[in-house]
CHARMM-style PDB file with segment names, atoms N, HN, CA, C and O in Angstrom:
ATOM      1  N   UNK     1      40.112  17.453  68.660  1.00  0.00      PROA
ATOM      2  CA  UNK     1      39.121  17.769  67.661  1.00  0.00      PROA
ATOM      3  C   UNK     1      38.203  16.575  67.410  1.00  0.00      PROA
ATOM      4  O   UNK     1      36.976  16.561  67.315  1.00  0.00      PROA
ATOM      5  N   UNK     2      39.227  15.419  67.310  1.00  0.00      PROA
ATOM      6  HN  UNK     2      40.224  15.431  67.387  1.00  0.00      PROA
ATOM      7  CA  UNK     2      38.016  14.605  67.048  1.00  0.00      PROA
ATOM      8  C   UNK     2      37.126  13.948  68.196  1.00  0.00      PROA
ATOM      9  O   UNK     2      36.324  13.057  67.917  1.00  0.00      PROA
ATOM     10  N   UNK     3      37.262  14.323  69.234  1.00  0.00      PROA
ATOM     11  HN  UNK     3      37.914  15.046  69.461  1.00  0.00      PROA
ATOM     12  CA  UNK     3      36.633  14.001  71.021  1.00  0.00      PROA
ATOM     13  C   UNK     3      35.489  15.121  70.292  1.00  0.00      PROA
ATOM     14  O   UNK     3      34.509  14.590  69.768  1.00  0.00      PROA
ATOM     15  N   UNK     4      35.554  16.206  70.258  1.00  0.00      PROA
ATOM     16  HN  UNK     4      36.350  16.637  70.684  1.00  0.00      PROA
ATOM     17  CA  UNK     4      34.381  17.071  69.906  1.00  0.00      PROA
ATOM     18  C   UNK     4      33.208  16.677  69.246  1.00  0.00      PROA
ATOM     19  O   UNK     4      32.059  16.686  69.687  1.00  0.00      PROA
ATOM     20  N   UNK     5      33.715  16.247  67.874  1.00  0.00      PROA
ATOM     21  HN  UNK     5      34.648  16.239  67.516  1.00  0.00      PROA
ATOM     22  CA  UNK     5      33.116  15.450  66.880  1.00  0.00      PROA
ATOM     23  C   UNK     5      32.147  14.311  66.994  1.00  0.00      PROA
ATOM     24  O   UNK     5      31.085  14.114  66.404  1.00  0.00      PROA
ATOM     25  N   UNK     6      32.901  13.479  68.073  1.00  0.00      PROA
ATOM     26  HN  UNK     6      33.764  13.639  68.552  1.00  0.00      PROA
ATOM     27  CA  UNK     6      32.354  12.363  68.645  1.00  0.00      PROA
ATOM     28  C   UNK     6      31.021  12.426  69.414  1.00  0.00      PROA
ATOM     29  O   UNK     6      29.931  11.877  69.253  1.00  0.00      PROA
ATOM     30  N   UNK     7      31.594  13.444  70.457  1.00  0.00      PROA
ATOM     31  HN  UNK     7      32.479  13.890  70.589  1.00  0.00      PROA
ATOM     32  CA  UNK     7      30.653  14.159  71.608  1.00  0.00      PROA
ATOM     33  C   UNK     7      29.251  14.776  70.991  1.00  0.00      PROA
ATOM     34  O   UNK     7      28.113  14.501  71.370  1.00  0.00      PROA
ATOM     35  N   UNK     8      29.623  15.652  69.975  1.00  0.00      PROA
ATOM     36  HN  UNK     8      30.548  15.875  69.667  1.00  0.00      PROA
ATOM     37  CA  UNK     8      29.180  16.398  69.319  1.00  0.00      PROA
ATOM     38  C   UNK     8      27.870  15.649  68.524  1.00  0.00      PROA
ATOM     39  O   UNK     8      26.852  16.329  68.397  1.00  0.00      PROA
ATOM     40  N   UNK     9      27.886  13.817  67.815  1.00  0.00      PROA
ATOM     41  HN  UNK     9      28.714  13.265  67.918  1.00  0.00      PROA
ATOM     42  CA  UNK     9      27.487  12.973  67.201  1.00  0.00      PROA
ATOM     43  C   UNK     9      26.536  12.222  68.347  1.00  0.00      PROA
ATOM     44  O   UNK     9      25.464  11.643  68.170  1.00  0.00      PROA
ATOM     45  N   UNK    10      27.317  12.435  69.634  1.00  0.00      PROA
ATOM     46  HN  UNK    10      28.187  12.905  69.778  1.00  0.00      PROA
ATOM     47  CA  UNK    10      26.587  11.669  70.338  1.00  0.00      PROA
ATOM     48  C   UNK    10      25.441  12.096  71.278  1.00  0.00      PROA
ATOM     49  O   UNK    10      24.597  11.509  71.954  1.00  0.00      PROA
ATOM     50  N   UNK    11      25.729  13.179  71.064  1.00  0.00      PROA
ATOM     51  HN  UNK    11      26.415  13.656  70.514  1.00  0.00      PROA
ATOM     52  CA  UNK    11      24.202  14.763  71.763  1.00  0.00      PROA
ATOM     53  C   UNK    11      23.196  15.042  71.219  1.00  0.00      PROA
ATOM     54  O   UNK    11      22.112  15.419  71.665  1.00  0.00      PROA
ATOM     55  N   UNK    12      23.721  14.766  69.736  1.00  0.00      PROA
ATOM     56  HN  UNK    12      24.601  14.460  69.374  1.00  0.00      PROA
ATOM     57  CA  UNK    12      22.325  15.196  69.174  1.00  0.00      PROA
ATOM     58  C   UNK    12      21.750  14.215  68.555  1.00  0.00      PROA
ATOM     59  O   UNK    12      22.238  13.088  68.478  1.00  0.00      PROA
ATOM     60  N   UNK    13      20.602  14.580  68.034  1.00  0.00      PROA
ATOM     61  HN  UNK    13      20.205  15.496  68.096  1.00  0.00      PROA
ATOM     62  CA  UNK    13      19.627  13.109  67.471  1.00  0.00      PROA
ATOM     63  C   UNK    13      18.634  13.717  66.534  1.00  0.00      PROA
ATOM     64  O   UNK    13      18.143  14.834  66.697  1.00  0.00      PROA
ATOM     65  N   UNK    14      18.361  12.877  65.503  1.00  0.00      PROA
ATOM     66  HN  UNK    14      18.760  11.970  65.370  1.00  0.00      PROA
ATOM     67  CA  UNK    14      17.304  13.317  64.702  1.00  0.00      PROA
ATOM     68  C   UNK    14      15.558  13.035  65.676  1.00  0.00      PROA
ATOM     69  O   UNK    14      15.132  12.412  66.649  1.00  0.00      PROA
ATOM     70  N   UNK    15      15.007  14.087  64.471  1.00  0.00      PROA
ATOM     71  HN  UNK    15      15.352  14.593  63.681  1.00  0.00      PROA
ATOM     72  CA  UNK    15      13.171  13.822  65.514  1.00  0.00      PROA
ATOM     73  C   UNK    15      12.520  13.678  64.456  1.00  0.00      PROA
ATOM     74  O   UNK    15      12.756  14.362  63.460  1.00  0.00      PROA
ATOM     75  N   UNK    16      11.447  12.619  64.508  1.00  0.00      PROA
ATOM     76  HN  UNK    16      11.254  12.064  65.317  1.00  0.00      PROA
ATOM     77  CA  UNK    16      10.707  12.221  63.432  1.00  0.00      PROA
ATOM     78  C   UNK    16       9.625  12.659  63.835  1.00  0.00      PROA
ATOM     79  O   UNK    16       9.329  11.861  64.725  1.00  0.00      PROA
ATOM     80  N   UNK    17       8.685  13.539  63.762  1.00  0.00      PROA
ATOM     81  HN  UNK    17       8.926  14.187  63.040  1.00  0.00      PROA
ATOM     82  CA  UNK    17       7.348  14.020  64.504  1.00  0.00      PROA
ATOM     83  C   UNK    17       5.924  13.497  63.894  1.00  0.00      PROA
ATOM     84  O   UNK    17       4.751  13.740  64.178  1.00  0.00      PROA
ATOM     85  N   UNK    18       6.542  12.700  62.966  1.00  0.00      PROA
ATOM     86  HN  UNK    18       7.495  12.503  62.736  1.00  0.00      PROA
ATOM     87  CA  UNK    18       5.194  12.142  62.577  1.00  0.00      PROA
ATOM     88  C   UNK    18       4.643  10.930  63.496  1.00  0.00      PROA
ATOM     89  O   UNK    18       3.565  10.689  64.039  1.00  0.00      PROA
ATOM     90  N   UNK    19       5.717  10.376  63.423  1.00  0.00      PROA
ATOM     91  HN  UNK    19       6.593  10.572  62.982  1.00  0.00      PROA
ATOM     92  CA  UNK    19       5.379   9.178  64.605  1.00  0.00      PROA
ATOM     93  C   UNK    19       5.201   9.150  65.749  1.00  0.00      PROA
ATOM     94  O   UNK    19       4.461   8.221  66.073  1.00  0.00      PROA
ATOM     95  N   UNK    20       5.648   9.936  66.793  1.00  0.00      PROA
ATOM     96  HN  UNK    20       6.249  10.691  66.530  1.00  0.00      PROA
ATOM     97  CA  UNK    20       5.788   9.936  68.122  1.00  0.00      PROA
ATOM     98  C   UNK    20       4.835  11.048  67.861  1.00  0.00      PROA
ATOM     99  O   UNK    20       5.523  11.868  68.468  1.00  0.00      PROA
ATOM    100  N   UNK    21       3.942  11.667  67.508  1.00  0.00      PROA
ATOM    101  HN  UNK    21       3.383  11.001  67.015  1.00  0.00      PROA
ATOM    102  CA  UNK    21       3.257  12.604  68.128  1.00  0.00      PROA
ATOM    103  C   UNK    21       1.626  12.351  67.869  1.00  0.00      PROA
ATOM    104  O   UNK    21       1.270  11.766  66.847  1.00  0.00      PROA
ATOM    105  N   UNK    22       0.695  12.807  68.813  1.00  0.00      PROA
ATOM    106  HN  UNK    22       0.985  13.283  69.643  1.00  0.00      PROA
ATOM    107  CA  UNK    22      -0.621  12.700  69.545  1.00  0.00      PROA
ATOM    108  C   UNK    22      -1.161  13.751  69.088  1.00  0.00      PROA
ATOM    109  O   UNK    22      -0.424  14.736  69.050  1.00  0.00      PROA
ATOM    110  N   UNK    23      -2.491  13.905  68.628  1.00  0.00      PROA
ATOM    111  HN  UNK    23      -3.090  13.105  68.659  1.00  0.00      PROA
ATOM    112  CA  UNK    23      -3.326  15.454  68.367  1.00  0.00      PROA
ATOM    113  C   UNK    23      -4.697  14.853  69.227  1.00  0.00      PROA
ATOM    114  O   UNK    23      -5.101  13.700  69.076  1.00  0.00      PROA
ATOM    115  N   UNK    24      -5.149  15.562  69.888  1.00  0.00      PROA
ATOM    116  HN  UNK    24      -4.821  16.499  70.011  1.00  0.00      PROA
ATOM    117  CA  UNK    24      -6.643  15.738  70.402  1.00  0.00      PROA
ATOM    118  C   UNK    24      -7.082  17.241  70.778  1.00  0.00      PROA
ATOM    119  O   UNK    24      -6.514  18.268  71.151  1.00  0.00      PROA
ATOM    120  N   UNK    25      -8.180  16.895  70.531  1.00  0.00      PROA
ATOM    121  HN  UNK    25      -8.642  16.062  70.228  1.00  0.00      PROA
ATOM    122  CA  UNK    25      -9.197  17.711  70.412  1.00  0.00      PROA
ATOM    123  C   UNK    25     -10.563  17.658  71.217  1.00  0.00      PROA
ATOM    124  O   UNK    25     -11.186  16.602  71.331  1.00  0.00      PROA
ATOM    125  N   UNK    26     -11.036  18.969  71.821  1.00  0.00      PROA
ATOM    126  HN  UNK    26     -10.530  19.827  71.728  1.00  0.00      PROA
ATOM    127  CA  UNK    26     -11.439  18.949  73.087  1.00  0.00      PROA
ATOM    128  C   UNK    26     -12.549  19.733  73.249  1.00  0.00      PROA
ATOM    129  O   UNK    26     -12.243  20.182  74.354  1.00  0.00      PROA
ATOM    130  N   UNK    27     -13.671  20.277  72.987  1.00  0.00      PROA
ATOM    131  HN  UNK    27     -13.920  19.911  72.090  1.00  0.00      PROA
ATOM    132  CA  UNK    27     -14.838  21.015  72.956  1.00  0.00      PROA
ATOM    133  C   UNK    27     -15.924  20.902  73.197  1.00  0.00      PROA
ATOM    134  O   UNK    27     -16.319  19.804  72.805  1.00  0.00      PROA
ATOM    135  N   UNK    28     -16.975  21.699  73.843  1.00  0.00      PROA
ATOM    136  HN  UNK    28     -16.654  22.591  74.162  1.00  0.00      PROA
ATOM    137  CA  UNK    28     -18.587  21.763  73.424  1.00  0.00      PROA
ATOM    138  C   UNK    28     -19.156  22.390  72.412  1.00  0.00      PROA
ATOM    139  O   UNK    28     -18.572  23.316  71.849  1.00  0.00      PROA
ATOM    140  N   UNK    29     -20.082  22.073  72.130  1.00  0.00      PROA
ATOM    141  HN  UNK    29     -20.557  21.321  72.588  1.00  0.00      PROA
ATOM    142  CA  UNK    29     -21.119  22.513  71.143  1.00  0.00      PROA
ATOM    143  C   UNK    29     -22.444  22.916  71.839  1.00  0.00      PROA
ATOM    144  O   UNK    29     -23.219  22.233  72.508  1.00  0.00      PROA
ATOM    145  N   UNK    30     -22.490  24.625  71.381  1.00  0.00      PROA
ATOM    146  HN  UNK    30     -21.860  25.180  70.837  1.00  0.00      PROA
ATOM    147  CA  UNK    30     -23.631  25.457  72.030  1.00  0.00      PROA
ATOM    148  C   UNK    30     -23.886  26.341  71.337  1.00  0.00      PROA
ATOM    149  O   UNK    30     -23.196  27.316  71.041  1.00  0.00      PROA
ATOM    150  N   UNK    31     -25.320  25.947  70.901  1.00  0.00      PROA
ATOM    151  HN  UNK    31     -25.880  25.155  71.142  1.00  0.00      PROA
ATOM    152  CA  UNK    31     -26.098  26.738  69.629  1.00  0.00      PROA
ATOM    153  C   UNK    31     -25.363  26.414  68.427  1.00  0.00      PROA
ATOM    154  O   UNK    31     -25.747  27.161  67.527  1.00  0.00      PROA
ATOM    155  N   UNK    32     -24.472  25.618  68.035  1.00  0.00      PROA
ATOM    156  HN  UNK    32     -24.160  25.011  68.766  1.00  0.00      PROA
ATOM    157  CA  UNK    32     -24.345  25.388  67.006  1.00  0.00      PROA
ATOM    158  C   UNK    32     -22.863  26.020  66.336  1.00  0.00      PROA
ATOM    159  O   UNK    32     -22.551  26.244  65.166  1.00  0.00      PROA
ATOM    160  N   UNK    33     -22.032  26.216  67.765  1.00  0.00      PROA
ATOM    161  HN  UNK    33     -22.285  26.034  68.715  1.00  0.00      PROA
ATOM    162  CA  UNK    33     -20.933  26.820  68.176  1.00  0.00      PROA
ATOM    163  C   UNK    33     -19.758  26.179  68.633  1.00  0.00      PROA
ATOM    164  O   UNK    33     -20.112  25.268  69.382  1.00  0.00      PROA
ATOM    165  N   UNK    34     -19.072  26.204  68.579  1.00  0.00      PROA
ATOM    166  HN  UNK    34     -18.784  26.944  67.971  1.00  0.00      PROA
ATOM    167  CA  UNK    34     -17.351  25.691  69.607  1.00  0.00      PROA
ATOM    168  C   UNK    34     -17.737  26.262  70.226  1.00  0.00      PROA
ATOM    169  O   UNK    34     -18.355  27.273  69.892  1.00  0.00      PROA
ATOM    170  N   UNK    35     -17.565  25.903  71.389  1.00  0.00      PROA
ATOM    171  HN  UNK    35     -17.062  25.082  71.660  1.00  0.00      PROA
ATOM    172  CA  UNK    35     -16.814  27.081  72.596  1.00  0.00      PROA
ATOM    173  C   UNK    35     -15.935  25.997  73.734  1.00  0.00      PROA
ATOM    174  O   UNK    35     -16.503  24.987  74.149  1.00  0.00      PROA
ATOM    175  N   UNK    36     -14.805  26.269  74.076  1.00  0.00      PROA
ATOM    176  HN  UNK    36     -14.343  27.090  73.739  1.00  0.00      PROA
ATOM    177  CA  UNK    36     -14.289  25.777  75.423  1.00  0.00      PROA
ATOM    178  C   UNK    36     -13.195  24.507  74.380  1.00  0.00      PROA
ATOM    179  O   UNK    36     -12.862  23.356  74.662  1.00  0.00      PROA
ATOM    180  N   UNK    37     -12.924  25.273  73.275  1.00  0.00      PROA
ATOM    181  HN  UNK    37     -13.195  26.208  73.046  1.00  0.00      PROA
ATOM    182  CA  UNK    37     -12.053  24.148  72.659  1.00  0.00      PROA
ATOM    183  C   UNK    37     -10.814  24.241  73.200  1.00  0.00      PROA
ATOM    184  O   UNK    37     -10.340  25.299  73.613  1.00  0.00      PROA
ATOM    185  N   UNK    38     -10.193  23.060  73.223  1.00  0.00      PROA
ATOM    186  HN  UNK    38     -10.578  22.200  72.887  1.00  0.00      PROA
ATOM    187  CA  UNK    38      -8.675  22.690  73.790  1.00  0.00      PROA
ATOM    188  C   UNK    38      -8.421  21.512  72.854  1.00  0.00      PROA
ATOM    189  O   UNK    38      -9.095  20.486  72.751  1.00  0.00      PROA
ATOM    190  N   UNK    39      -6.949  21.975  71.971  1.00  0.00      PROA
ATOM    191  HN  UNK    39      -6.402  22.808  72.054  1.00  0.00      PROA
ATOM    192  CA  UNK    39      -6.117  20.924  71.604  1.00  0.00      PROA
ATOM    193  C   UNK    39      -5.435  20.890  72.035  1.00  0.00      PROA
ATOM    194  O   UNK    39      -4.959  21.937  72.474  1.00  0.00      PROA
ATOM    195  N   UNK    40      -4.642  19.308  72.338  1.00  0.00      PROA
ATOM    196  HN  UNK    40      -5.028  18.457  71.982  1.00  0.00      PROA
ATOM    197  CA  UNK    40      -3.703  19.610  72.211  1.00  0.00      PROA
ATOM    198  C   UNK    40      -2.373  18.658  71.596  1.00  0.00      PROA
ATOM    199  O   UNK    40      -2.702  17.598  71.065  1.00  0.00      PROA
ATOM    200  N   UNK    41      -1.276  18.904  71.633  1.00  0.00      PROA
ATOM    201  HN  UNK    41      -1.008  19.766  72.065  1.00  0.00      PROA
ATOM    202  CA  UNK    41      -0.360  18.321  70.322  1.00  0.00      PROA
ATOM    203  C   UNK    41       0.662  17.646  70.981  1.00  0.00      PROA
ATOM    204  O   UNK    41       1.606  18.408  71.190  1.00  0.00      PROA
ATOM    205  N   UNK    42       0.855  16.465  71.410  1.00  0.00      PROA
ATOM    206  HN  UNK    42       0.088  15.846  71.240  1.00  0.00      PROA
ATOM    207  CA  UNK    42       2.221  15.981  72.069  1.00  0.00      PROA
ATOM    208  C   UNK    42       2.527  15.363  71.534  1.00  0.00      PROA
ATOM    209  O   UNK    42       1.839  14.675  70.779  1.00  0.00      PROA
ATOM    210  N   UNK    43       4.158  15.297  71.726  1.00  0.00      PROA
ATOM    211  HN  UNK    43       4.717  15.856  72.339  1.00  0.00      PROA
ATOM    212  CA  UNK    43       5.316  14.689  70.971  1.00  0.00      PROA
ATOM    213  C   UNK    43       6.162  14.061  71.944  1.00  0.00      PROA
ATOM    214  O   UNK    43       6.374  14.663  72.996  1.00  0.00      PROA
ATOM    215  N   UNK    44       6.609  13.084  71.769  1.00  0.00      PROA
ATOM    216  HN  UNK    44       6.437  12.595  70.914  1.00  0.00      PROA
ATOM    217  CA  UNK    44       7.789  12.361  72.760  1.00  0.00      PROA
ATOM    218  C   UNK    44       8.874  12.161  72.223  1.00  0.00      PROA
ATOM    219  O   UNK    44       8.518  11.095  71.720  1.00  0.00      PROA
ATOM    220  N   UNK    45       9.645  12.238  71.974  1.00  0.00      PROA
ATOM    221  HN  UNK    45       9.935  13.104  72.382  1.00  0.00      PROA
ATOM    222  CA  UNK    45      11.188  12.133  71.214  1.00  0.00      PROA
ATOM    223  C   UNK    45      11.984  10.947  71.758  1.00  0.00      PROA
ATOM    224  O   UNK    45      12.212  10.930  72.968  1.00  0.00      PROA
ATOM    225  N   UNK    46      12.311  10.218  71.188  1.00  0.00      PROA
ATOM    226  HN  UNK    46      12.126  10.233  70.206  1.00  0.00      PROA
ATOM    227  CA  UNK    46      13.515   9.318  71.668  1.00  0.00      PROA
ATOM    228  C   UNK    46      14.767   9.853  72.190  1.00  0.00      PROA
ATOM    229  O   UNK    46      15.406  10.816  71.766  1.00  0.00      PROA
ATOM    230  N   UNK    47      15.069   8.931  73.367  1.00  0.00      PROA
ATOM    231  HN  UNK    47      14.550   8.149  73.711  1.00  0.00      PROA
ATOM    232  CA  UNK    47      16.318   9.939  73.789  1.00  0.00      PROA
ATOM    233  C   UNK    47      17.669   9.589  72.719  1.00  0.00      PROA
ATOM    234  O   UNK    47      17.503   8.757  71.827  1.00  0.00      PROA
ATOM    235  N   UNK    48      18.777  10.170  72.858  1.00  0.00      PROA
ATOM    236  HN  UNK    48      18.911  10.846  73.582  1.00  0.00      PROA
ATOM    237  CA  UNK    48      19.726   9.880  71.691  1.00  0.00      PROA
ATOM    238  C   UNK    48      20.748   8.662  73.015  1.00  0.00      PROA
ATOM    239  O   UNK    48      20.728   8.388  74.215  1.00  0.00      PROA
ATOM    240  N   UNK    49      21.393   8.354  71.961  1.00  0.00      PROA
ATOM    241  HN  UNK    49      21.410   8.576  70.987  1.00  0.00      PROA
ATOM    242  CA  UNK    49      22.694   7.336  72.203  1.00  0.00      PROA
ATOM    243  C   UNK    49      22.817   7.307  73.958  1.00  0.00      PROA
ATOM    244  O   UNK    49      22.456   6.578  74.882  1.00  0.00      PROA
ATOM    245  N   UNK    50      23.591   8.633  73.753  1.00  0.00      PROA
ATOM    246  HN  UNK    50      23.884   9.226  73.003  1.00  0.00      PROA
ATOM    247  CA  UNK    50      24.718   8.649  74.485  1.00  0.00      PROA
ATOM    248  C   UNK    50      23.258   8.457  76.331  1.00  0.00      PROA
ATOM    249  O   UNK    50      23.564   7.782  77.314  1.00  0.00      PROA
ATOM    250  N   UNK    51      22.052   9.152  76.223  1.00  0.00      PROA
ATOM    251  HN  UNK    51      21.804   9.701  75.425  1.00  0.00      PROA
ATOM    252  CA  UNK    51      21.093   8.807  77.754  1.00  0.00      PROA
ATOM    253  C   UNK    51      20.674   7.809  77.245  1.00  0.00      PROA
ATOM    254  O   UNK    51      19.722   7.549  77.980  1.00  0.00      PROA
ATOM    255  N   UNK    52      20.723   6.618  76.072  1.00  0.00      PROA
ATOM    256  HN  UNK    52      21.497   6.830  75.475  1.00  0.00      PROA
ATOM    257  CA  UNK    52      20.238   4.999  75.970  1.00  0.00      PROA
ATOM    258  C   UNK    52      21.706   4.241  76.923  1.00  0.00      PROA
ATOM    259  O   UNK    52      21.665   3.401  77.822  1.00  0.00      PROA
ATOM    260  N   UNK    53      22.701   4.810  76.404  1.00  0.00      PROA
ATOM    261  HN  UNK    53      22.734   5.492  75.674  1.00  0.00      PROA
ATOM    262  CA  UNK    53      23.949   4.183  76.808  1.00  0.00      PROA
ATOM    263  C   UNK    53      23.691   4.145  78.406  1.00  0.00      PROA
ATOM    264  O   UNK    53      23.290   3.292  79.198  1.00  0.00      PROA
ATOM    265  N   UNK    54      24.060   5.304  78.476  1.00  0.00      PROA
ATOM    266  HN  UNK    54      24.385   5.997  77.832  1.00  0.00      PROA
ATOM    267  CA  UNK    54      23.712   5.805  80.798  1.00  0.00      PROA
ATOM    268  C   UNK    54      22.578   5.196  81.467  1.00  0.00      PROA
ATOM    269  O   UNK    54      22.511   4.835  82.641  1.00  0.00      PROA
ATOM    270  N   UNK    55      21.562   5.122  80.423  1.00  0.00      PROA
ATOM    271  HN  UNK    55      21.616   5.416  79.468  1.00  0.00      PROA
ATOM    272  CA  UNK    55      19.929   4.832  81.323  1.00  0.00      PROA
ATOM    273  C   UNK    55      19.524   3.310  81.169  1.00  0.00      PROA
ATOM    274  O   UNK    55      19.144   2.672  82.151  1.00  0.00      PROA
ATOM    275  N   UNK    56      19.601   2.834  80.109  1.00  0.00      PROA
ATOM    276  HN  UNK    56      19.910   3.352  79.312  1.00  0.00      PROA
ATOM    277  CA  UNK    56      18.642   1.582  79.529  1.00  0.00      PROA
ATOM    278  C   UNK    56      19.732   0.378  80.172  1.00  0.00      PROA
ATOM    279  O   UNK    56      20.961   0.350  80.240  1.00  0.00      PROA
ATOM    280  N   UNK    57      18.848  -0.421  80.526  1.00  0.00      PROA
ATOM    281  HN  UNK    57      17.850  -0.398  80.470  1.00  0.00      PROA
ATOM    282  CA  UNK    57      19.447  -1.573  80.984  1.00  0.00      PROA
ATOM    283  C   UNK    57      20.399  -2.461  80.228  1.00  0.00      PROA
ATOM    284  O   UNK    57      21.452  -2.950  80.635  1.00  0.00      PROA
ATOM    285  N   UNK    58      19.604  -2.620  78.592  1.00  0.00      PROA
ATOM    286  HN  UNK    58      18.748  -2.223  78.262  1.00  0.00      PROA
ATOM    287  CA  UNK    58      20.602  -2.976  77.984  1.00  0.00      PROA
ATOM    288  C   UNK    58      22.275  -3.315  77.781  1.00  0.00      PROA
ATOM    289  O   UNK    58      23.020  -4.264  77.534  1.00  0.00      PROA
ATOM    290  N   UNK    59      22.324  -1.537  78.127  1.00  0.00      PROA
ATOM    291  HN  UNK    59      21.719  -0.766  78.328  1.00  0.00      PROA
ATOM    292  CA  UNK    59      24.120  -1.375  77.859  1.00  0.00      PROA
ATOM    293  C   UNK    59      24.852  -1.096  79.322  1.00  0.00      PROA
ATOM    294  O   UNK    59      25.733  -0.271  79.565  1.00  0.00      PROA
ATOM    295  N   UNK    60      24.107  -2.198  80.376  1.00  0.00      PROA
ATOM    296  HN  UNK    60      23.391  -2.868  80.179  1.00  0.00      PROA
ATOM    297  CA  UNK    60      24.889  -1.929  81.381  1.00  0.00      PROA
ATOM    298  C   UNK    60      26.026  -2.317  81.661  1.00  0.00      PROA
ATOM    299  O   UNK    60      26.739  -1.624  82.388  1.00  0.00      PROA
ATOM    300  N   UNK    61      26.525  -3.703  81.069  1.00  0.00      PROA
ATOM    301  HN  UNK    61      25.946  -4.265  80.480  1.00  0.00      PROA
ATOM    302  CA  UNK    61      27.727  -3.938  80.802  1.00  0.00      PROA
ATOM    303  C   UNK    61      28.558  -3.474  80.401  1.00  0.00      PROA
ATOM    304  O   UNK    61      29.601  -3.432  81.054  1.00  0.00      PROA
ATOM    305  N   UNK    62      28.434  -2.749  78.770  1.00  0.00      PROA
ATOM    306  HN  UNK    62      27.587  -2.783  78.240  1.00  0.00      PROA
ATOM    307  CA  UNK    62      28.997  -2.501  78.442  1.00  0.00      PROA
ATOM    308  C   UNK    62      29.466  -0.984  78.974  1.00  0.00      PROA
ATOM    309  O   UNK    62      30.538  -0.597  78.509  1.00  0.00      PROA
ATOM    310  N   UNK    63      28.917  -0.268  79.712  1.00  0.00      PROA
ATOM    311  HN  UNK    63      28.046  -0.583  80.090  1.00  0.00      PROA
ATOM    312  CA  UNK    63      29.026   1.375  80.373  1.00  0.00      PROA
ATOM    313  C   UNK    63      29.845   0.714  81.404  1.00  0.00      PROA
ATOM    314  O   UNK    63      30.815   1.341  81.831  1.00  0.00      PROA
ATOM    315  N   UNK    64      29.552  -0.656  81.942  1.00  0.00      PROA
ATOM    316  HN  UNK    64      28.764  -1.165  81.596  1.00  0.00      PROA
ATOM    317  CA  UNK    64      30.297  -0.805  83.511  1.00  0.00      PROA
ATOM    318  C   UNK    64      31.948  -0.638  82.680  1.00  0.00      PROA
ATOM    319  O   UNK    64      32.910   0.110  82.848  1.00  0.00      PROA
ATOM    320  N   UNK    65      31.654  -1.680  81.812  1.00  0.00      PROA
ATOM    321  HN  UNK    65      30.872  -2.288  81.675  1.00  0.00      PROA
ATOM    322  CA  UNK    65      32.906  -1.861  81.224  1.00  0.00      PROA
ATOM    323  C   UNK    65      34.072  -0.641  80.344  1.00  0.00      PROA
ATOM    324  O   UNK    65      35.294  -0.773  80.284  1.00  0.00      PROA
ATOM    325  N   UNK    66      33.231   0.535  79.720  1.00  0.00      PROA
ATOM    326  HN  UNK    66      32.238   0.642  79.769  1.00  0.00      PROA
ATOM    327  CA  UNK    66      33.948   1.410  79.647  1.00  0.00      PROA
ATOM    328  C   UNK    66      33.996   2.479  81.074  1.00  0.00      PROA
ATOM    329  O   UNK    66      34.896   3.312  81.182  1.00  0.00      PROA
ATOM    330  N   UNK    67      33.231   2.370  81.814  1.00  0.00      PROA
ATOM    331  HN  UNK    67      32.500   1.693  81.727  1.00  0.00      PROA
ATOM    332  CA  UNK    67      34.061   3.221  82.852  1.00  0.00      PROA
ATOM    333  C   UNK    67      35.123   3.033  83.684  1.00  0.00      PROA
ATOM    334  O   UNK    67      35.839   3.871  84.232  1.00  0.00      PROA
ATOM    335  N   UNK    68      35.162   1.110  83.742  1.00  0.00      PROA
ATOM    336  HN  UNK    68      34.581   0.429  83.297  1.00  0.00      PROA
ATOM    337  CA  UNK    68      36.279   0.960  84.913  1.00  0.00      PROA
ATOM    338  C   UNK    68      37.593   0.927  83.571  1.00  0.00      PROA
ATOM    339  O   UNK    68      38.800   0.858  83.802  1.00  0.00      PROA
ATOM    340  N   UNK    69      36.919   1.001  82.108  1.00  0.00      PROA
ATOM    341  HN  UNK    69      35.939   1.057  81.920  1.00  0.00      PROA
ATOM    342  CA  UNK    69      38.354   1.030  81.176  1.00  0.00      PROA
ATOM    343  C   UNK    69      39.237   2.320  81.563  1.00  0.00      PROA
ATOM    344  O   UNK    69      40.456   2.299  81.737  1.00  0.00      PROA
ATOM    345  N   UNK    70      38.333   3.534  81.671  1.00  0.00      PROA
ATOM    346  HN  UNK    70      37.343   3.551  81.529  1.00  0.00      PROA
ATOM    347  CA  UNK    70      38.879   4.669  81.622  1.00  0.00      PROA
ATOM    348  C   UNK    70      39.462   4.980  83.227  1.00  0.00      PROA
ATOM    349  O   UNK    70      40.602   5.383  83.456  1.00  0.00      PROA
ATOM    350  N   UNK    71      38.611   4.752  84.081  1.00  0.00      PROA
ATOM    351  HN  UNK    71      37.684   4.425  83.895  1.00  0.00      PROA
ATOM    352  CA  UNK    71      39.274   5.019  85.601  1.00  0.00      PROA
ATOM    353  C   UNK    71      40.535   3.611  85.681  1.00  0.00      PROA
ATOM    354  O   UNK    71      40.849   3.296  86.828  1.00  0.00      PROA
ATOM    355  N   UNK    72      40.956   3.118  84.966  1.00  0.00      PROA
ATOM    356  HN  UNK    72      40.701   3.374  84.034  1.00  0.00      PROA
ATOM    357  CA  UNK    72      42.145   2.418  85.258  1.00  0.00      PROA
ATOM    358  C   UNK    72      42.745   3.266  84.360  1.00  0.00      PROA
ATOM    359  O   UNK    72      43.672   3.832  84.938  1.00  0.00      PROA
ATOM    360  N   UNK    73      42.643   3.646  83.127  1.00  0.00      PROA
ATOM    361  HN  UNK    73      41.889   3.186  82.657  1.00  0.00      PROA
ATOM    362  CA  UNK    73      43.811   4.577  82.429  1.00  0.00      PROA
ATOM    363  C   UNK    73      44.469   5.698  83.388  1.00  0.00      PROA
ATOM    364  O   UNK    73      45.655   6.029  83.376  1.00  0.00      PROA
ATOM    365  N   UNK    74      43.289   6.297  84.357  1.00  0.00      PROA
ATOM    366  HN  UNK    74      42.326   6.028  84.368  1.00  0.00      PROA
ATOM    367  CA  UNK    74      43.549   6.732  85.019  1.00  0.00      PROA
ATOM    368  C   UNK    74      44.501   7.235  85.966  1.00  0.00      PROA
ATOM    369  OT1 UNK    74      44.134   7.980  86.875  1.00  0.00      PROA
TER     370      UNK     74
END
């Protein structure tokens, strides 16, 4: 139960969309008109923990170091 919990803490992640996100806006003006408008709205999210842990250089030690912990429990 508590492996779930853990797992469970370490999948998901909060999203702050104010910060990470982009608005533009994209149109002509004819006769006094829009036409050919395109927005658009992107957002990038931080990845959570557990793909900083696997990916970022940072915690390569420490990932080397819990995997050869667990393949010796092994």
């Amino acid at each position: 139960m508590i492996r779930v919990i853990i797992i469970l803490f370490l999948l998901t992640s909060t999203v702050s969309s104010e910060e990470n996100c982009k608005y533009s806006a994209v149109g002509e003006i004819v006769d006094q008109k829009i036409v050919n408008l395109k927005e658009t709205y992107e957002c990038k999210e931080d990845d959570n923990f557990f793909v900083k842990f696997l990916t970022h250089e940072e915690y390569h030690y420490a990932f080397t170091t819990v995997f050869f912990t667990l393949l010796e429990a092994l």
